[in-house]
C-alpha positions as CSV (number, residue, x, y, z in Angstrom):
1,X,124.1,69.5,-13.4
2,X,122.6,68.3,-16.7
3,X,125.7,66.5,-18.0
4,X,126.4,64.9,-14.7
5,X,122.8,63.3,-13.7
6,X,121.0,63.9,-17.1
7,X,117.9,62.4,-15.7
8,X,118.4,63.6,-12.1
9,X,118.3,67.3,-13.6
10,X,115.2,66.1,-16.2
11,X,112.9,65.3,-13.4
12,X,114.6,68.8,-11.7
13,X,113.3,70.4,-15.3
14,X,110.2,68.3,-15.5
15,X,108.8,69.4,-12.3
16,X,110.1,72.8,-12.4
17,X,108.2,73.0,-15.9
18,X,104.9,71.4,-14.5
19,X,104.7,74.5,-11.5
20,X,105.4,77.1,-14.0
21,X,103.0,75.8,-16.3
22,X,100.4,75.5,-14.3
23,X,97.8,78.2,-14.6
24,X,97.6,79.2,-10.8
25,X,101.0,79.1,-10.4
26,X,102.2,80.6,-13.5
27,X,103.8,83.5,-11.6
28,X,106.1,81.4,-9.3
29,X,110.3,81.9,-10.0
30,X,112.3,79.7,-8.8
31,X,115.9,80.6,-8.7
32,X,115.8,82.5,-11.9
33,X,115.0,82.5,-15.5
34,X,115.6,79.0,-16.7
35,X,117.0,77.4,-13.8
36,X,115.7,74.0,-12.8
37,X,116.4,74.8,-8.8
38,X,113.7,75.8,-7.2
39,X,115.1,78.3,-4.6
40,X,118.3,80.4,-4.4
41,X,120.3,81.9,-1.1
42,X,123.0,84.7,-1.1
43,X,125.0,84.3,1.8
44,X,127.1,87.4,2.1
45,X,129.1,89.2,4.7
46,X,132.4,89.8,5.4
47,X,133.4,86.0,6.1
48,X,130.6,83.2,5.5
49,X,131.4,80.0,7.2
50,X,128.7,77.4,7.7
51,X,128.6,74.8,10.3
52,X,128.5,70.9,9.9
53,X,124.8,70.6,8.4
54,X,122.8,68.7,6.4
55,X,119.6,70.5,4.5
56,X,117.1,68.1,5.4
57,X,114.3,69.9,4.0
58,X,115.7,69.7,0.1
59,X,115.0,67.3,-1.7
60,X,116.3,63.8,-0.3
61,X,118.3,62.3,-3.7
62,X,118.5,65.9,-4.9
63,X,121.6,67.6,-5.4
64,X,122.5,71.6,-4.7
65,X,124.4,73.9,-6.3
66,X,127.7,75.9,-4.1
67,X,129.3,78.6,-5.6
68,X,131.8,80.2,-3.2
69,X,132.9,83.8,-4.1
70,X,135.3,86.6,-2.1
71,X,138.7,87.3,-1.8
72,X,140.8,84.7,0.1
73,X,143.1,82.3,-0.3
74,X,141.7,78.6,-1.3
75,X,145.2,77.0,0.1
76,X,144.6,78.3,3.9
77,X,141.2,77.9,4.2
78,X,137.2,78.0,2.8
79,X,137.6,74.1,1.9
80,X,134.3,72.5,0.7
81,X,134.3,69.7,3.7
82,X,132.4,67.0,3.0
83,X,131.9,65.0,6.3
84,X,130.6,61.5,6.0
85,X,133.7,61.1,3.1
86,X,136.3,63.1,5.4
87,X,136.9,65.2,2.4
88,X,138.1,68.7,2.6
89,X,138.4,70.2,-0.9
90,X,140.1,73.3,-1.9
91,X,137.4,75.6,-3.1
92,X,138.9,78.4,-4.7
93,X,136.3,81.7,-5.5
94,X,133.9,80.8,-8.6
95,X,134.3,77.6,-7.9
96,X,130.9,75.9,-8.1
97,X,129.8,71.7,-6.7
98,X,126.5,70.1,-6.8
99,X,126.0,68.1,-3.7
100,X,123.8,65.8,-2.1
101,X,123.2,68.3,0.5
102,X,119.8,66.5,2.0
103,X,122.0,63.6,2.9
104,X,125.9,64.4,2.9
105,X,127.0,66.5,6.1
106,X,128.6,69.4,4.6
107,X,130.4,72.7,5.8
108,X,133.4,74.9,5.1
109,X,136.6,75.8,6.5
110,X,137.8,79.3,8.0
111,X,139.2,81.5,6.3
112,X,142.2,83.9,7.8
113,X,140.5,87.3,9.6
114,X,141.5,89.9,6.5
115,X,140.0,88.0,3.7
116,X,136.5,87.9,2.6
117,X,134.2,85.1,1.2
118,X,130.7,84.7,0.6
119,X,128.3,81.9,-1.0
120,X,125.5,81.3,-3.7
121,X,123.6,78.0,-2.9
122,X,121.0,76.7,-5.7
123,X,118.6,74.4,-4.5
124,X,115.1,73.1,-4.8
125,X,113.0,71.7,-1.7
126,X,111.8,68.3,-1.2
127,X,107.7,69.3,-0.6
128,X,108.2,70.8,-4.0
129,X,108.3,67.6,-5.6
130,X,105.6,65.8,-3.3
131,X,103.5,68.7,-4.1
132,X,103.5,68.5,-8.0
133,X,103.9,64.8,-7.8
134,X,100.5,64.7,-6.4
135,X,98.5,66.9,-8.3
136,X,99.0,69.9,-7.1
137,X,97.9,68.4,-3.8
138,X,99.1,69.4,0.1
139,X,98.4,66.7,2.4
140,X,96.5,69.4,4.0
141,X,94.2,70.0,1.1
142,X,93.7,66.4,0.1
143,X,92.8,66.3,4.4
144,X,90.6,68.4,3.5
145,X,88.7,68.0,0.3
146,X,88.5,64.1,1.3
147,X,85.9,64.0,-1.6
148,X,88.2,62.3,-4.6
149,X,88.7,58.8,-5.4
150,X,92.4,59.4,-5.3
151,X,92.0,60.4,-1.4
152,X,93.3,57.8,0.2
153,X,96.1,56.7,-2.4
154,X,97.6,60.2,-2.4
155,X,96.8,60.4,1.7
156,X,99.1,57.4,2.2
157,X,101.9,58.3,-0.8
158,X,102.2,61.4,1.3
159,X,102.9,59.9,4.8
160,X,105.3,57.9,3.1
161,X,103.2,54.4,2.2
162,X,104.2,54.3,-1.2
163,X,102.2,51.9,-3.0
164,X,101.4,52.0,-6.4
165,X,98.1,52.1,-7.7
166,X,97.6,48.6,-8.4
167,X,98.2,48.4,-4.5
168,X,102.3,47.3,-4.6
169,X,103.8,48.7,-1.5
170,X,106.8,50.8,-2.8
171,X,107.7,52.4,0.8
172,X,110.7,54.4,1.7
173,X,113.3,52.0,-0.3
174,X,111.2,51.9,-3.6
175,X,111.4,56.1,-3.1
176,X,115.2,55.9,-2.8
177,X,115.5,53.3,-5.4
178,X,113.0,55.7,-7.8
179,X,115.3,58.3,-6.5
180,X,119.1,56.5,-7.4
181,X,118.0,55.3,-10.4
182,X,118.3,59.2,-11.6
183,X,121.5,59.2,-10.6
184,X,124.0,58.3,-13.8
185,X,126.7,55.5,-13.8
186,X,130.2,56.6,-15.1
187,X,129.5,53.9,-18.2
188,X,126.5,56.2,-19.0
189,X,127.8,59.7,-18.3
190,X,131.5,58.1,-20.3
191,X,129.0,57.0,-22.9
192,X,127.0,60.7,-23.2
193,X,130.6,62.6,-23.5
194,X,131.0,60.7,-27.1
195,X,128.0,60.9,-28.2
């Protein structure tokens, strides 16, 4: 993740850093020691298949970790299918992708009835982010407390008015374009391998 969006991962790390030093929530793990996702899910069983889904809830310019595991063969089935592109990818076990999963329809194939595959997903929600972002803040809370200065800045940043303090109305295309420009170009990531 780090050397393909360097910055996407830093805010991942910057955020991630923020919640767990912060002294009430201190005691909050995310998907482990050191990881910069938020949240981690085992799927397990005897054959794991998911649907055609999109995880709206994560993070919207995010990106989530796949790891398939089991014992099956890639050739026949399991494909990473990637919907929007009309990708199916062989996706062997221990294979591992980081996808735009809030935004890219996603799935996998079937695998034949005697082998066996399961799945480790690594991702971090989107109300994570808000929350931190805004100082620790709900939109319930700031409802709530109503009392700050910052009330009806942060009220409207978390409906989705984005302006900026000096009043500038980002909205929902100032968040994507905050949110691409973590994304690297292949001059920058080309530039990063030689460095």
């Amino acid at each position: 993740f780090q050397k393909w969006a360097p910055n996407l991962h830093a805010y991942y790390r910057q955020t991630m850093d923020k919640l767990g030093n912060h002294p009430k929530y201190r005691n909050i793990e995310g998907a482990g020691q050191g990881s910069v996702f938020g949240s981690m899910t085992v799927n397990y069983g005897s054959s794991v298949v998911t649907v055609p889904h999109r995880d709206h809830k994560n993070l919207a310019f995010g990106w989530c970790a796949v790891v398939a595991l089991g014992d099956f063969n890639p050739r026949e089935g399991g494909h990473l299918v990637l919907h929007e592109p009309r990708l199916a990818v062989e996706f062997p076990p221990g294979s591992a992708a980081l996808i735009p999963s809030a935004v890219l329809t996603h799935s996998n194939a079937l695998i034949a009835p005697q082998d066996q595959r399961a799945s480790v997903t690594f991702y971090s929600s989107g109300s994570i982010f808000r929350f931190v972002d805004n100082g620790f803040q709900t939109l319930r809370s700031v409802q709530v407390s109503k009392n700050g200065t910052d009330y009806k800045f942060l009220l409207a940043q978390m409906k989705g008015d984005h302006r900026d303090r000096d009043g500038v109305n980002q909205g929902r295309e100032g968040r994507w374009k905050r949110g691409l420009a973590l994304y690297s170009t292949l001059q920058q990531l080309s530039e990063n391998i030689f460095e």
